[in-house]
PAKE-545412 format. One record per residue (C-alpha): x, y, z; residue number from 1. Coordinates in steps of 0.1 Angstrom, whole numbers. Layout:
BEGIN
<rec xx="X" yy="Y" zz="Z" seq="NUM"/>
...
END
This chain:
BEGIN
<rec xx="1335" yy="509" zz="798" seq="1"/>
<rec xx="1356" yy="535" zz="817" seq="2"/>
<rec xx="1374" yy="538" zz="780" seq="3"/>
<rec xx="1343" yy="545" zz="763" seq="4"/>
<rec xx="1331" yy="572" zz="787" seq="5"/>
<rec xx="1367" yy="589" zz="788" seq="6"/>
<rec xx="1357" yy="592" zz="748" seq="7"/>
<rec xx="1327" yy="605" zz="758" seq="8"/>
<rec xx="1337" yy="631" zz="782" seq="9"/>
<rec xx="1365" yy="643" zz="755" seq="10"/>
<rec xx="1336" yy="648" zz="728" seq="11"/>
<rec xx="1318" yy="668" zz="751" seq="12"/>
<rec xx="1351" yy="691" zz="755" seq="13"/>
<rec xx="1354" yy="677" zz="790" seq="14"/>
<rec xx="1380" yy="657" zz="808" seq="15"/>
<rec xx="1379" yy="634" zz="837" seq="16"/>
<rec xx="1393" yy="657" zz="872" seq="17"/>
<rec xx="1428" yy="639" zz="866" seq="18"/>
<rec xx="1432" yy="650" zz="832" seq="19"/>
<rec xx="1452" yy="681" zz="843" seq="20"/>
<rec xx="1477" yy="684" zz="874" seq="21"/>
<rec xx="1488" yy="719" zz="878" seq="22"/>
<rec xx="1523" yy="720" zz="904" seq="23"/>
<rec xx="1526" yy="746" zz="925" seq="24"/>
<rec xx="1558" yy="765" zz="909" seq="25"/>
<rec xx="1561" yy="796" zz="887" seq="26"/>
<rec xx="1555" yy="792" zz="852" seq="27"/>
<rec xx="1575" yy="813" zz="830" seq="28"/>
<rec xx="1562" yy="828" zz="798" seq="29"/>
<rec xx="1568" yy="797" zz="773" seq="30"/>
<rec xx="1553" yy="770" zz="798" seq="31"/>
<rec xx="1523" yy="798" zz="808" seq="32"/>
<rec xx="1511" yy="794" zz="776" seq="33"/>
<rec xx="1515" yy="756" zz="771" seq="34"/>
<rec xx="1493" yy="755" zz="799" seq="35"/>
<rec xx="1466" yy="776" zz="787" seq="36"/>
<rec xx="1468" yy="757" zz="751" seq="37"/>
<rec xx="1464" yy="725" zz="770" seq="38"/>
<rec xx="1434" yy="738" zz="788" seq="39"/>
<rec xx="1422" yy="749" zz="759" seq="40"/>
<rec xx="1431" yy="720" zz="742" seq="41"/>
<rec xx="1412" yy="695" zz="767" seq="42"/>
<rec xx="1381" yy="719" zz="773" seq="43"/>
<rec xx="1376" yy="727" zz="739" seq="44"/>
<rec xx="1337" yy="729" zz="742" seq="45"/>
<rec xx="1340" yy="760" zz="771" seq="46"/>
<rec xx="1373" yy="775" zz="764" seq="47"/>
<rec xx="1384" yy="797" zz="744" seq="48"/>
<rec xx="1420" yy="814" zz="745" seq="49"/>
<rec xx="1433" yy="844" zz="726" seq="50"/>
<rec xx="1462" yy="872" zz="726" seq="51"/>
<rec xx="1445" yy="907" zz="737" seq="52"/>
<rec xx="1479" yy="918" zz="720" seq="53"/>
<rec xx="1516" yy="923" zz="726" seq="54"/>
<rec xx="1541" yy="933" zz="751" seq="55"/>
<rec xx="1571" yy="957" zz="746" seq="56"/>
<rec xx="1588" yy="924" zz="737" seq="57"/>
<rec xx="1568" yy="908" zz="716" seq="58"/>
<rec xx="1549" yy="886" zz="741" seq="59"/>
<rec xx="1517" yy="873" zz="737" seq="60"/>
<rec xx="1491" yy="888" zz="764" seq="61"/>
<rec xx="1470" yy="856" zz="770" seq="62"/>
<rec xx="1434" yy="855" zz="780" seq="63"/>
<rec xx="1415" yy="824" zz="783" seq="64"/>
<rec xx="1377" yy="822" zz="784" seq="65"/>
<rec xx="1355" yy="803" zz="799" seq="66"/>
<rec xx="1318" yy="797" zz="795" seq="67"/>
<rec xx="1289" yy="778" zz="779" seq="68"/>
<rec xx="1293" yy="803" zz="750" seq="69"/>
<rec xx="1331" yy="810" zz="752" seq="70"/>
<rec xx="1336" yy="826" zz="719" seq="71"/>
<rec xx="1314" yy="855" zz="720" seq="72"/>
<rec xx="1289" yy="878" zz="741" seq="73"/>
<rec xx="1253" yy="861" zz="741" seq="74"/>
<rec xx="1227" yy="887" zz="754" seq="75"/>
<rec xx="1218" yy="880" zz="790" seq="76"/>
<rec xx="1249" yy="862" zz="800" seq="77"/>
<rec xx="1271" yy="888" zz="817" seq="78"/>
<rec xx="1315" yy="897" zz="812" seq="79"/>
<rec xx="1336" yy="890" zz="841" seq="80"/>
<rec xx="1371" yy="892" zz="844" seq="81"/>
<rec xx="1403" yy="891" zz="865" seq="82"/>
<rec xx="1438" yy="904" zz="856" seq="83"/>
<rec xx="1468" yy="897" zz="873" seq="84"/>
<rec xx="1506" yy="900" zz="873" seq="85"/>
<rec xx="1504" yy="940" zz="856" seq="86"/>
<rec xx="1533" yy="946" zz="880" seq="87"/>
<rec xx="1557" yy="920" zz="865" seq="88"/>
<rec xx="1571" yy="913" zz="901" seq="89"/>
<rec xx="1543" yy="903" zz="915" seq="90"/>
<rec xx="1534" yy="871" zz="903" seq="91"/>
<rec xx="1513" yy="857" zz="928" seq="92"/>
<rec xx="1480" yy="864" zz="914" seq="93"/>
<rec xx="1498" yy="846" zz="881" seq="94"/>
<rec xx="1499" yy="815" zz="891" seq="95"/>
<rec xx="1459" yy="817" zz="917" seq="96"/>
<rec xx="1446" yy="827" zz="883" seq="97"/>
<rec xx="1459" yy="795" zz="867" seq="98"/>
<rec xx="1450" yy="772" zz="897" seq="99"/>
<rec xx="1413" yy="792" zz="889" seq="100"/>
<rec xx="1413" yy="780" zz="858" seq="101"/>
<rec xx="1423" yy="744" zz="861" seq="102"/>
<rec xx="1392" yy="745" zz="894" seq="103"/>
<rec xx="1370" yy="755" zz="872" seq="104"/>
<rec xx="1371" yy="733" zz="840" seq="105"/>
<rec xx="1381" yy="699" zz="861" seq="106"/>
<rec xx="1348" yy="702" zz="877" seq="107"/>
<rec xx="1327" yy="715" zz="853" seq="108"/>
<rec xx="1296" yy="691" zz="848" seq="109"/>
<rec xx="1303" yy="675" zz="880" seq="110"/>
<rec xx="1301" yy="700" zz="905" seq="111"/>
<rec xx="1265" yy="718" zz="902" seq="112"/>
<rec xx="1277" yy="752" zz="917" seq="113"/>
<rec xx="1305" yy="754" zz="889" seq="114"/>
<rec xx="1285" yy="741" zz="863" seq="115"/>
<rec xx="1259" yy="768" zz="869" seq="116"/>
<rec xx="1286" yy="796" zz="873" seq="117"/>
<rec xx="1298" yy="786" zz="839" seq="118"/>
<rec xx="1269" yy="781" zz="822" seq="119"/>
<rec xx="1257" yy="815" zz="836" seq="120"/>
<rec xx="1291" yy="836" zz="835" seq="121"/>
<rec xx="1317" yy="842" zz="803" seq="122"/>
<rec xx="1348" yy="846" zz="829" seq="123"/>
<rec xx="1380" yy="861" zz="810" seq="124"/>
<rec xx="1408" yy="853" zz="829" seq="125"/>
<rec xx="1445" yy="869" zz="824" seq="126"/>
<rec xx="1470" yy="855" zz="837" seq="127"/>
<rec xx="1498" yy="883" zz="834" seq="128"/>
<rec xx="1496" yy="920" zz="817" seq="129"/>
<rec xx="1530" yy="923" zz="821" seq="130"/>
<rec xx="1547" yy="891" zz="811" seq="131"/>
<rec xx="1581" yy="910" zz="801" seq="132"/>
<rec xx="1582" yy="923" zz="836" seq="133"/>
<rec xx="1580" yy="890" zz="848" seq="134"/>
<rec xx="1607" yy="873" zz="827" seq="135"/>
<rec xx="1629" yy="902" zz="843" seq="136"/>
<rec xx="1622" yy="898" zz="879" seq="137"/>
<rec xx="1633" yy="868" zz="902" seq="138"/>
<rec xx="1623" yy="853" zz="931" seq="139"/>
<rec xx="1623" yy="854" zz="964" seq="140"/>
<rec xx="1621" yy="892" zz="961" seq="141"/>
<rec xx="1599" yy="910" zz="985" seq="142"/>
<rec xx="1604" yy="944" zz="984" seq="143"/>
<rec xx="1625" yy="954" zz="952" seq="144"/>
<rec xx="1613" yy="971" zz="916" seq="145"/>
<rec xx="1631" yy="947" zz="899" seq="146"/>
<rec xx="1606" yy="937" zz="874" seq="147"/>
<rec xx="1574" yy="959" zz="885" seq="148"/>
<rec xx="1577" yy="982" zz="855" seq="149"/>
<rec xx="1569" yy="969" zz="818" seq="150"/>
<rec xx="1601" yy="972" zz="795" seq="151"/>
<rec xx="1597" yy="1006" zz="778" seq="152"/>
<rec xx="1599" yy="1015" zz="822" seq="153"/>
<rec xx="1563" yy="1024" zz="830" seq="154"/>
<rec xx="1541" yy="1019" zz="853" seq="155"/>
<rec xx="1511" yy="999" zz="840" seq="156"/>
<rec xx="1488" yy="1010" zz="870" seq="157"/>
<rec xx="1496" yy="1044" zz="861" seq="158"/>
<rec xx="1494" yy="1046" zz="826" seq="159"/>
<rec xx="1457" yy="1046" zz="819" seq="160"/>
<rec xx="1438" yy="1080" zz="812" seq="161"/>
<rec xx="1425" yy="1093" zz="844" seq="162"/>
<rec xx="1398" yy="1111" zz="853" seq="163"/>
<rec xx="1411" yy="1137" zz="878" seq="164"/>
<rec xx="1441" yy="1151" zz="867" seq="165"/>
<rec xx="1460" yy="1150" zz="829" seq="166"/>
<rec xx="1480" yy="1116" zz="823" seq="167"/>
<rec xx="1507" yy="1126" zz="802" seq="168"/>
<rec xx="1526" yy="1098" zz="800" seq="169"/>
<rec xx="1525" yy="1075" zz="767" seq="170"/>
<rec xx="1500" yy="1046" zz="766" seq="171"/>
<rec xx="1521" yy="1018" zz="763" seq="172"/>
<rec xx="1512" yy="986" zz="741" seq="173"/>
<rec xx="1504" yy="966" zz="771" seq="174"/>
<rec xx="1479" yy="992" zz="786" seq="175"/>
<rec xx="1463" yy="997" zz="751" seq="176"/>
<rec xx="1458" yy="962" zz="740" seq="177"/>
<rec xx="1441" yy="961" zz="780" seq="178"/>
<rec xx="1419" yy="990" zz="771" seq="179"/>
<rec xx="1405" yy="980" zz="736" seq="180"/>
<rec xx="1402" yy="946" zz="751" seq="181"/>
<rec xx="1378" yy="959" zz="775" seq="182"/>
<rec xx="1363" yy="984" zz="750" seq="183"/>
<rec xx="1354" yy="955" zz="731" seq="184"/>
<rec xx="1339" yy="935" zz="756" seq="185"/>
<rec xx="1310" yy="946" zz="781" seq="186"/>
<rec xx="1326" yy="938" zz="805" seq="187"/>
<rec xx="1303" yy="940" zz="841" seq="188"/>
<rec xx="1329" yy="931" zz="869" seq="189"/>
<rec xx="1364" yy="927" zz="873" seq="190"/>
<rec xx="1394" yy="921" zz="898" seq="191"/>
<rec xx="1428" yy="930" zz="895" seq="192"/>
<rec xx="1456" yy="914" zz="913" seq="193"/>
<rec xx="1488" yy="926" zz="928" seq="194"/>
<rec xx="1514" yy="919" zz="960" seq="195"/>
<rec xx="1533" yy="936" zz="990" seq="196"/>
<rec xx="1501" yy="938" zz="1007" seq="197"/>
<rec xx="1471" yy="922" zz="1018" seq="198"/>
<rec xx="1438" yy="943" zz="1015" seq="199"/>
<rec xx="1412" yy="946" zz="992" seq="200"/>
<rec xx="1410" yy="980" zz="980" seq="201"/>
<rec xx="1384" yy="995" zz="958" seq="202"/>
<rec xx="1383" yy="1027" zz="940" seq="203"/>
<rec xx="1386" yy="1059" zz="937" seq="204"/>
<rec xx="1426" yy="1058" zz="936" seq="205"/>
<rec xx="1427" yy="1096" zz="923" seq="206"/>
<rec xx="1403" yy="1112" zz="945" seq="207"/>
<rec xx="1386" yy="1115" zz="978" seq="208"/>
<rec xx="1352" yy="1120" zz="971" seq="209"/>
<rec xx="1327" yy="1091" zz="976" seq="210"/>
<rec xx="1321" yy="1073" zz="939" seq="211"/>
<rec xx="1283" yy="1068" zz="935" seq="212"/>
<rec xx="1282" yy="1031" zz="942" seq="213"/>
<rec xx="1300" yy="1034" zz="973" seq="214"/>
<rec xx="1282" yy="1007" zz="987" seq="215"/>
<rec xx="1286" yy="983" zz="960" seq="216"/>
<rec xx="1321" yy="986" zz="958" seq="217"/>
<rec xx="1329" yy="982" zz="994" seq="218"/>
<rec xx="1306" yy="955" zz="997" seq="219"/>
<rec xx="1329" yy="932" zz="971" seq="220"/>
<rec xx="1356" yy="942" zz="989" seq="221"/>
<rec xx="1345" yy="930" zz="1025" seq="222"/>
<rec xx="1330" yy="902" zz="1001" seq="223"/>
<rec xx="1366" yy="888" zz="993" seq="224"/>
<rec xx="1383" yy="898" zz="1022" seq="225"/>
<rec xx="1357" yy="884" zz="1045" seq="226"/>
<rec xx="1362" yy="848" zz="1026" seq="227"/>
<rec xx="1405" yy="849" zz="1031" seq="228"/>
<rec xx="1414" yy="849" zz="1067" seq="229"/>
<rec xx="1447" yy="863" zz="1065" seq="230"/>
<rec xx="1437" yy="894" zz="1039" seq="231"/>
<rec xx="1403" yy="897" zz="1068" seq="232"/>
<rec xx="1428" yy="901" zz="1101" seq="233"/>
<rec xx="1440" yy="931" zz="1089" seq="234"/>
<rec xx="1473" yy="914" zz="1086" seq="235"/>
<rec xx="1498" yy="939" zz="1088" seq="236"/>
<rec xx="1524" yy="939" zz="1058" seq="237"/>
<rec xx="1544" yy="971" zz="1069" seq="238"/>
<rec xx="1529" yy="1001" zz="1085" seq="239"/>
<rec xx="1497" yy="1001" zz="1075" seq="240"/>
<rec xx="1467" yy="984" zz="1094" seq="241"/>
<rec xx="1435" yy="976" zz="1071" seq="242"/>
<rec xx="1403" yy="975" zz="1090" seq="243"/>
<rec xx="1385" yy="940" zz="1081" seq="244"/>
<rec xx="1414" yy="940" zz="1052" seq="245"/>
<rec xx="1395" yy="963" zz="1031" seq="246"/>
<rec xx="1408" yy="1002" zz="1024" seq="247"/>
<rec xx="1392" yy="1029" zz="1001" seq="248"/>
<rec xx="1422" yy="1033" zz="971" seq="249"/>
<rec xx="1430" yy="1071" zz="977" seq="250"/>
<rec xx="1424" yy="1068" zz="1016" seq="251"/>
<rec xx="1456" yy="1044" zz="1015" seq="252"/>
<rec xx="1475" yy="1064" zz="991" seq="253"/>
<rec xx="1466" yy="1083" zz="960" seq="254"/>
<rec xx="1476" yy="1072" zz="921" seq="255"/>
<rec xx="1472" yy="1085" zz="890" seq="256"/>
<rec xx="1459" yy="1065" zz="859" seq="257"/>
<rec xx="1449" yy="1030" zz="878" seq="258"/>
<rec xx="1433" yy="1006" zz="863" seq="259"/>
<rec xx="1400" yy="1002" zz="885" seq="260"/>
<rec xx="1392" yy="1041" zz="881" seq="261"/>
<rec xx="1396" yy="1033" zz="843" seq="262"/>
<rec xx="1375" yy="1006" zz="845" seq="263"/>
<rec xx="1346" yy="1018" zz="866" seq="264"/>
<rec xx="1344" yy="1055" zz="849" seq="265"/>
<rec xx="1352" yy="1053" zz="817" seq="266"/>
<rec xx="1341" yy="1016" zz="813" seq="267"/>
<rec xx="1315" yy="1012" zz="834" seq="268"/>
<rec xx="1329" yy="976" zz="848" seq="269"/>
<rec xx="1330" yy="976" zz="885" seq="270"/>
<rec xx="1368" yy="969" zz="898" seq="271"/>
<rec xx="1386" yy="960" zz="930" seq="272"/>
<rec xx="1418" yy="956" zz="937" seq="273"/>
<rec xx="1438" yy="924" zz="956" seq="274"/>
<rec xx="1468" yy="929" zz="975" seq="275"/>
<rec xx="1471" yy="890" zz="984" seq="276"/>
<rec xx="1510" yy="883" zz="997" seq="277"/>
<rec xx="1533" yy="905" zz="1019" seq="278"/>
<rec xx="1560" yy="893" zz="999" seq="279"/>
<rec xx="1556" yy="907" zz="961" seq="280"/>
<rec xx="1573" yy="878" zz="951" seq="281"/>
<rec xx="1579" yy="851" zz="974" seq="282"/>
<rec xx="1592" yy="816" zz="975" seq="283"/>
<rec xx="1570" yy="788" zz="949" seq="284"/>
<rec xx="1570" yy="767" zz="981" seq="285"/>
<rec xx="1544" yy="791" zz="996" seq="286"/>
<rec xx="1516" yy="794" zz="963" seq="287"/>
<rec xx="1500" yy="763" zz="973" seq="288"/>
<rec xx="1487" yy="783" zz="1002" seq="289"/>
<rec xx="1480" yy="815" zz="987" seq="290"/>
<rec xx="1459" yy="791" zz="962" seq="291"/>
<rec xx="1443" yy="778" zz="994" seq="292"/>
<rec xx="1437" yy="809" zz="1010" seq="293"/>
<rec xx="1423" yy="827" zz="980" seq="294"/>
<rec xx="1403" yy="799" zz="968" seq="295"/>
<rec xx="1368" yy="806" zz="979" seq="296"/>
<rec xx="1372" yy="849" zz="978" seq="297"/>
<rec xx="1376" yy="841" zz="937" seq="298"/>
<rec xx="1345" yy="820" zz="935" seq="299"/>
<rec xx="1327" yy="841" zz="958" seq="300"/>
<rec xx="1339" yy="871" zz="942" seq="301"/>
<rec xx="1326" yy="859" zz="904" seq="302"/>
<rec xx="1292" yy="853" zz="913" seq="303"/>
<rec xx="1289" yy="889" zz="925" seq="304"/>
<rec xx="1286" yy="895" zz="886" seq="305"/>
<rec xx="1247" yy="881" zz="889" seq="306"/>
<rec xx="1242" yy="908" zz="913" seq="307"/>
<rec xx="1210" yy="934" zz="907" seq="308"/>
<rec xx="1190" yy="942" zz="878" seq="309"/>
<rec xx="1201" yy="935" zz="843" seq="310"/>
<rec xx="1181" yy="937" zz="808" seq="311"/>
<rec xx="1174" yy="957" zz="777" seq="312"/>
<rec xx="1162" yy="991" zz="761" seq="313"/>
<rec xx="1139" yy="986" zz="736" seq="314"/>
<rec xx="1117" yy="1008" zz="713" seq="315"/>
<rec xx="1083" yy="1001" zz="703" seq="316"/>
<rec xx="1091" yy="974" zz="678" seq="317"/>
<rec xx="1112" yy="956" zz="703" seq="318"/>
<rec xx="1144" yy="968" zz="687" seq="319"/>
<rec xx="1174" yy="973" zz="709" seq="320"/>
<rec xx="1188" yy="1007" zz="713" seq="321"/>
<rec xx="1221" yy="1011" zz="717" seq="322"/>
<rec xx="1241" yy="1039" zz="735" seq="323"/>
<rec xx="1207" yy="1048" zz="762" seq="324"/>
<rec xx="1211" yy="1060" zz="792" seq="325"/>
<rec xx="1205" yy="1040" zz="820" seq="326"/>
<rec xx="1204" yy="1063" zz="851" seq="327"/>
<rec xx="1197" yy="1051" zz="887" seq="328"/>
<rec xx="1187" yy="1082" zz="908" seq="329"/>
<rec xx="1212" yy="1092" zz="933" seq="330"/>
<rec xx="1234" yy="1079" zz="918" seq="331"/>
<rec xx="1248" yy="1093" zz="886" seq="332"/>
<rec xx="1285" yy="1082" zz="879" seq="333"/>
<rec xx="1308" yy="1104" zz="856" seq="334"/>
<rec xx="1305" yy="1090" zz="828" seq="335"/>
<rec xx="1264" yy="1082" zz="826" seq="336"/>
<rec xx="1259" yy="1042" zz="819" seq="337"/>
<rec xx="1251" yy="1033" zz="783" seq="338"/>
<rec xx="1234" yy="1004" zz="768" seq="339"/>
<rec xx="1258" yy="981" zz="750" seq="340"/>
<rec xx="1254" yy="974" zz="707" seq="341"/>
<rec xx="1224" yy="947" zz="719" seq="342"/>
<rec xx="1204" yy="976" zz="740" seq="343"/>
<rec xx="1219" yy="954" zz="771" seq="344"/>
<rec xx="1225" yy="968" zz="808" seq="345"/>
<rec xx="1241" yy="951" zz="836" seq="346"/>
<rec xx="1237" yy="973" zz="870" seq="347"/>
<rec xx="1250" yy="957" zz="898" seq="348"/>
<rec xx="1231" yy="974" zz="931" seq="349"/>
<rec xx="1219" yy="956" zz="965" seq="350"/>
<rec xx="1188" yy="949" zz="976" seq="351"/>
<rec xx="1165" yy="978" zz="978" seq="352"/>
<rec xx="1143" yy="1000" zz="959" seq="353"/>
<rec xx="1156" yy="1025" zz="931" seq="354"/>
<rec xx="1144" yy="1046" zz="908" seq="355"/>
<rec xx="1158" yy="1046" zz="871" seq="356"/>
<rec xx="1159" yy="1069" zz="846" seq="357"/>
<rec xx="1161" yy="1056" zz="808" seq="358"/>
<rec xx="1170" yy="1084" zz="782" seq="359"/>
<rec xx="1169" yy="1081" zz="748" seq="360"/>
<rec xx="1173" yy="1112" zz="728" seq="361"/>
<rec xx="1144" yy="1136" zz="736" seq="362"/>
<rec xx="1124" yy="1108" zz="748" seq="363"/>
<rec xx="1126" yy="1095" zz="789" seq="364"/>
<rec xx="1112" yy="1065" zz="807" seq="365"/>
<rec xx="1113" yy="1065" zz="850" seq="366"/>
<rec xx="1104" yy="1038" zz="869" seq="367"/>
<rec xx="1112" yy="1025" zz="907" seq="368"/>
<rec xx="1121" yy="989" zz="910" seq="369"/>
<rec xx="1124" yy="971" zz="940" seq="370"/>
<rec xx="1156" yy="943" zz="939" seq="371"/>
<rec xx="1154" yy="912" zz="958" seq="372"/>
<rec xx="1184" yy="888" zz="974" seq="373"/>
<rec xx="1189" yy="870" zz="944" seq="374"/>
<rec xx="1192" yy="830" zz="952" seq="375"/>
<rec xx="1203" yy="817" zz="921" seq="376"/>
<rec xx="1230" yy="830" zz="898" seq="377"/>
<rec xx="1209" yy="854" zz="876" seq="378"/>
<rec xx="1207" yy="890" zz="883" seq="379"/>
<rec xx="1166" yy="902" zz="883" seq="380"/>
<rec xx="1158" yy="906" zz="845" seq="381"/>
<rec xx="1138" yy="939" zz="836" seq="382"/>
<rec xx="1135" yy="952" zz="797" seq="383"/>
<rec xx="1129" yy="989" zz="795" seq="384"/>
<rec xx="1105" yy="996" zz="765" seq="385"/>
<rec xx="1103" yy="1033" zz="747" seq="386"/>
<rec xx="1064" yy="1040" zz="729" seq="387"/>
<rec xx="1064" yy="1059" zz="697" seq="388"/>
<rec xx="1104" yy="1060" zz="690" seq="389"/>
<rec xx="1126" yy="1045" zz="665" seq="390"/>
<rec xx="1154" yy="1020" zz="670" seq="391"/>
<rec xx="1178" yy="1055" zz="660" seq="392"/>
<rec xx="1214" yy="1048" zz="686" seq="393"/>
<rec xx="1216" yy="1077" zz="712" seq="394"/>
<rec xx="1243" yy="1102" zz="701" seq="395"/>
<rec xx="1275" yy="1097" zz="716" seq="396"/>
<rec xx="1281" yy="1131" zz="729" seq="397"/>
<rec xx="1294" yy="1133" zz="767" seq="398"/>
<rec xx="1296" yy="1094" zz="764" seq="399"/>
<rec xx="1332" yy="1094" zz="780" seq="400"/>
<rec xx="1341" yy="1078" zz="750" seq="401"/>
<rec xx="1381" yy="1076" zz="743" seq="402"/>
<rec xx="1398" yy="1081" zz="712" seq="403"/>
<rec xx="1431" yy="1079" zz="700" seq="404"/>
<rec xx="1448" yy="1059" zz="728" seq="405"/>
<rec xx="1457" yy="1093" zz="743" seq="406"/>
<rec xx="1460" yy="1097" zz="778" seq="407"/>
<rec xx="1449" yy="1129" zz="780" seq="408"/>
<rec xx="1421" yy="1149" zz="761" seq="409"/>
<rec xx="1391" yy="1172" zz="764" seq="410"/>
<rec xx="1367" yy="1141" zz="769" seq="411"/>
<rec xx="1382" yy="1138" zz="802" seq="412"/>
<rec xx="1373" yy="1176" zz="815" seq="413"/>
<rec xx="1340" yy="1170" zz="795" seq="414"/>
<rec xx="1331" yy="1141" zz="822" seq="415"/>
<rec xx="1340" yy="1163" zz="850" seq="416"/>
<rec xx="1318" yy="1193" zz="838" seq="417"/>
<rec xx="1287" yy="1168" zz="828" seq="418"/>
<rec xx="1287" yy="1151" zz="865" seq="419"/>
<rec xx="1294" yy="1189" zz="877" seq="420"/>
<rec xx="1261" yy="1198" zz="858" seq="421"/>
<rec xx="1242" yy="1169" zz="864" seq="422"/>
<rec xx="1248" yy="1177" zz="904" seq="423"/>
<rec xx="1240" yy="1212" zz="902" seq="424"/>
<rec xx="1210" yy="1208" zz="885" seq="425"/>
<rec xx="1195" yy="1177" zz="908" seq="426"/>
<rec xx="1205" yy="1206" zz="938" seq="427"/>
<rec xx="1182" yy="1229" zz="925" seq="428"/>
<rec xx="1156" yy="1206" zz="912" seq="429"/>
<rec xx="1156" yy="1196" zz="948" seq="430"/>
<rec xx="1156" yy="1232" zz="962" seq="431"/>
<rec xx="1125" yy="1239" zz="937" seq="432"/>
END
């Protein structure tokens, strides 16, 4: 009997909790992706792994999938992810992010919270970015570079285009298999994870003005670090003190071409950043606890991805339209949010009442919608429908759009002078 439901389990791309026993050591490259095979391998029914790309090396940059509907986007169902180990020497968010995965798929089906997150959620999850700075680092190591750069010696979480000031230095492979990765995906929310510090920091990196969704963003932070008791002291690494373990990116120091500016500007995918060990890259006897202590700050954390208002833009004939604007007044970001191919937007705001503005050529919608606490994992649904248009794409113009893989470029200083306009002219609309 227990035979025959094993078989059953197995046809249903699910296995039995004890299928799968992850240890508590650092998995080099080679045995990292045995593991995510074998996941994929046992959960073939919600899994899906592929390489984003290559490293400097030739190593495979590994992202496994996870969902009802793991192989591509189904309208509704929002993109999460979480990155780890871009600083090769810091491999602690490596091995949470595979103890994630292995949580997730062993009680999928048996655990209703799970189930519902999957069955709700496509979760991406990368394991390392930089897998050649890995293989070159060695542990214990707390405080040494050994490792942290990729092997051409750059910075990943400097290397994307930035927003502020001219990035001049070469994209490298890793960073560009990262940004059409997320160019291809509509990706919602994301998490990035690093070491030498514990705090949740969220963006800007590159400047000290407030981003428009100030208060989204600092409330995933205190989400996460609220749920990990050690990041939540304020646990002193070194000199710096974090109130609630949470910091503003450029109030603790400034950087050029970060990944969670790249994200949330050009991308429009909301992105925070974990600092989750003092040690960048401490002894394997301590991940069990770092597993432990992180566990429910990455649940949490996901299911922040159902957050406020998602839907489509439609015309009259209930076609989507891709590439309109999807404003919320008061808050207009750099880059403005676009719809997605399917018409789709994914906002993610807190309870209150806003007013959006939907543009679509020469032709506007406005409406105030009032968001509710949201008790279940689905964001409130609302489709925004044009009269008397044509299902014609919005022209890209001023989209923020990157070309070329170039890390510098007038789009840049084109984003700065549209939000520089778009202010001036809500002043004086205002002073009118």
């Amino acid at each position: 009997m227990m035979a025959t439901a094993a078989v059953t389990l197995m046809w249903l791309g699910v296995l039995p909790l004890f299928a799968q026993t992850l240890d508590f050591s650092y998995h080099n490259s080679g045995q990292l992706e045995t593991v995510l095979k074998n996941f994929n391998s046992n959960y073939p029914a919600i899994t899906y792994l592929h390489s984003i790309g290559k490293s400097v090396e030739g190593r495979d940059l590994w992202v496994l999938v996870v969902g009802k509907y793991p192989n591509k986007h189904t309208i509704g169902i929002p993109e999460f992810k979480y990155v780890a180990n871009m600083h090769g020497n810091e491999p602690v968010g490596r091995e949470i992010l595979l103890h994630l995965i292995e949580y997730l798929l062993t009680n999928y089906q048996s655990d209703a919270d799970i189930t519902q997150l999957i069955t709700n959620t496509r979760i991406h999850i990368m394991p390392s970015m930089n897998p050649d700075g890995f293989e070159a680092s060695t542990p214990p190591d707390c405080d040494s570079l050994n490792g942290r750069m990729n092997k051409n010696g750059y910075d990943l979480n400097r290397n994307f285009p930035d927003a502020f000031e001219e990035n001049t230095d070469p994209i490298q492979p890793e960073t560009k298999a990262v940004m059409d990765w997320i160019t291809n995906e509509s990706f919602v929310l994301s998490a990035n994870f690093h070491g030498g510090a514990m705090v949740a920091s969220y963006p800007y990196d590159n400047s000290y003005t407030t981003p428009p969704d100030n208060d989204v963003l600092s409330y995933l932070a205190q989400l996460y670090a609220k749920n990990n008791a050690n990041i939540y002291s304020g646990h002193s690494c070194s000199s710096s003190v974090f109130n609630n373990g949470v910091t503003n990116g450029a109030t603790w120091y400034e950087i050029k071409g970060g990944m969670q500016d790249y994200n949330y500007i050009f991308r429009q995918c909301m992105e925070i950043t974990l600092e989750v060990s003092c040690c960048k890259y401490p002894d394997a006897s301590a991940l069990q606890g770092f597993w432990n202590d992180n566990k429910v700050s990455v649940m949490d954390y996901m299911k922040q991805v159902h957050m406020g208002i998602k839907g489509q833009v439609l015309d009259t004939n209930g076609v989507p339209i891709e590439n309109a604007v999807v404003d919320v007044q008061g808050r207009q970001r750099i880059c403005p949010y676009r719809t997605n191919k399917n018409g789709e937007y994914y906002l993610l705001l807190l309870p209150g009442t806003y007013t959006f503005d939907v543009k679509m050529s020469d032709k506007s919608i406005q409406k105030t919608i009032t968001i509710q606490q949201s008790s279940t994992l689905s964001a409130m649904t609302y489709n925004f429908q044009f009269i008397e248009t044509t299902s014609s794409p919005m022209p890209a113009t001023g989209s923020c759009t990157l070309t070329g893989g170039s890390n510098n470029g007038s789009t840049l200083q084109v984003c700065l002078l549209m939000v520089l306009l778009r202010t001036v002219l809500v002043l004086l609309h205002n002073t009118l």
